[in-house]
N, C-alpha and C positions, 0 to 999 in steps of 0.2 A: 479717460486716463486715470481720474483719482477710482472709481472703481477697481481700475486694475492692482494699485497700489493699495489700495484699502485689502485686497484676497491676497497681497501677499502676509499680512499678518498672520496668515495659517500656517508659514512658514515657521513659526514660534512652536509648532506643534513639534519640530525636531528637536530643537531647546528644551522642552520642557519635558519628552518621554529618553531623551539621553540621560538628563538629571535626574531622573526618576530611576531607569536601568541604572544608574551608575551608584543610585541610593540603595538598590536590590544588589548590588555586588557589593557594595562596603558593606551591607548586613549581612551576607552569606560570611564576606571576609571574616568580620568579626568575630560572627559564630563557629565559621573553622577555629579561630585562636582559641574561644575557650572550650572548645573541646579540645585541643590538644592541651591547655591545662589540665583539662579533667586528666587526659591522659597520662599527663607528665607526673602530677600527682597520684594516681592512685595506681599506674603501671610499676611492676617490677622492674623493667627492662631497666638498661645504665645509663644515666644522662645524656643528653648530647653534650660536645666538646666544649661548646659557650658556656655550660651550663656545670662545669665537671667542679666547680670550688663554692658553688653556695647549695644550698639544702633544697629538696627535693618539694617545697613546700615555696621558698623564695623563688626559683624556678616558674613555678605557677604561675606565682604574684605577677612577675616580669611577663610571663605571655597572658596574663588577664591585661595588663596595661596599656599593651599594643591591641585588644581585642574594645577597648575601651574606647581609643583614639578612632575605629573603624567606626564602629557604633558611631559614634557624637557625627561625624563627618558624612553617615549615611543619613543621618534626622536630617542634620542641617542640607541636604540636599532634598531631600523629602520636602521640607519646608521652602528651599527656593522655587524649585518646579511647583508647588501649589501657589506659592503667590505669584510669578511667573502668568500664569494662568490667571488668576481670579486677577493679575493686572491686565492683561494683554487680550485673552479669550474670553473671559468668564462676561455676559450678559448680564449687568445688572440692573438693567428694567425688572428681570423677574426675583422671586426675593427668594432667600433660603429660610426653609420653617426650621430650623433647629439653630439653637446659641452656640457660640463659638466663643473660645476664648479668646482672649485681646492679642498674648502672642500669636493667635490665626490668624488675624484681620489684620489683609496688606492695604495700606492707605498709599503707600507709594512703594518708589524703585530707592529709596534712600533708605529704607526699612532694612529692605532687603539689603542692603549694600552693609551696612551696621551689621545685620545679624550673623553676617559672612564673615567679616572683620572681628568682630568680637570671636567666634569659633575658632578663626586661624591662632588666634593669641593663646588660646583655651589649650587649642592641639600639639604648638610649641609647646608648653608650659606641660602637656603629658609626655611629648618625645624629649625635652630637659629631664623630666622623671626619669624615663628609659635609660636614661645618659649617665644621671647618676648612681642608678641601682645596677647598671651592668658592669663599670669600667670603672677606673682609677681617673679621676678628673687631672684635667693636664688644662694650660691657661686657654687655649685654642678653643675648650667646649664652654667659656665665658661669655662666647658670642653668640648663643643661642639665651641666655636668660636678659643677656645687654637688649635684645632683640624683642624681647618679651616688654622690659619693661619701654623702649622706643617709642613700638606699637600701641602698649597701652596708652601713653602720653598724646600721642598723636591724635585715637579714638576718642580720648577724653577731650583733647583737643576742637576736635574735628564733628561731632555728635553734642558736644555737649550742649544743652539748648539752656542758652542767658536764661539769668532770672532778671522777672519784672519787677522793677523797685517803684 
């Protein structure tokens, strides 16, 4: 019986090449947005409608920022599906011959759990950006940086490891 349960761990192999695909879609995403700055900048054609009252140049800006938030959000899944892995599958009786940085080396599922929560806070904190550079702020979009700062309390909270006195 525990054999049986022990071969479902391979079941993680879904887990971890969905995170993986889904890290190859946020970097495709991403890469479309800044090509269409490129394009938004250096095309003749006429703004689109969102875009008809700042310059052709701020236009950019605003879709590099969303092409930014794709990016961060495809690493950070990169990085869960690899520690994913080197927790759950990875064999480590046998060694790896080459050095890793310290953010590569998963010691636990708490690592990961931190490194996920710190990024969500990150992501907010680019789509408040988005928030502010596109629209006319009204009291309603206060709840996205309230949210910001919450989370960071909580992380700090929550992560922060005592000091030894």
């Amino acid at each position: 019986m525990f054999k049986i349960f022990f071969l479902l761990r391979y079941i993680i192999f879904i887990i971890i090449m969905g995170t993986f695909f889904g890290a190859g879609l946020m970097i495709l995403s991403g890469s479309s947005e800044t090509l269409e700055a490129f394009s938004i900048y250096f095309s003749h054609e006429p703004l689109a409608e969102e875009f008809l009252q700042i310059s052709r140049a701020e236009a950019a800006v605003l879709t590099m920022v969303g092409s930014v938030d794709d990016y961060l959000f495809g690493l950070v899944l990169i990085i869960f599906s690899y520690g994913i892995y080197m927790l759950y599958i990875h064999d480590h009786s046998k060694k790896i011959n080459m050095e890793l940085p310290s953010w590569l080396i998963v010691k636990d599922i708490e690592q990961l759990k931190k490194t996920l929560a710190q990024v969500i806070v990150i992501i907010l904190f680019v789509k408040f950006l988005e928030v502010v550079l596109t629209k006319t702020l009204v009291w309603e979009d206060l709840i996205i940086p309230i949210s910001i700062t919450l989370l960071a309390i909580g992380l700090k909270l929550l992560f922060d490891e005592p000091s030894e006195e």
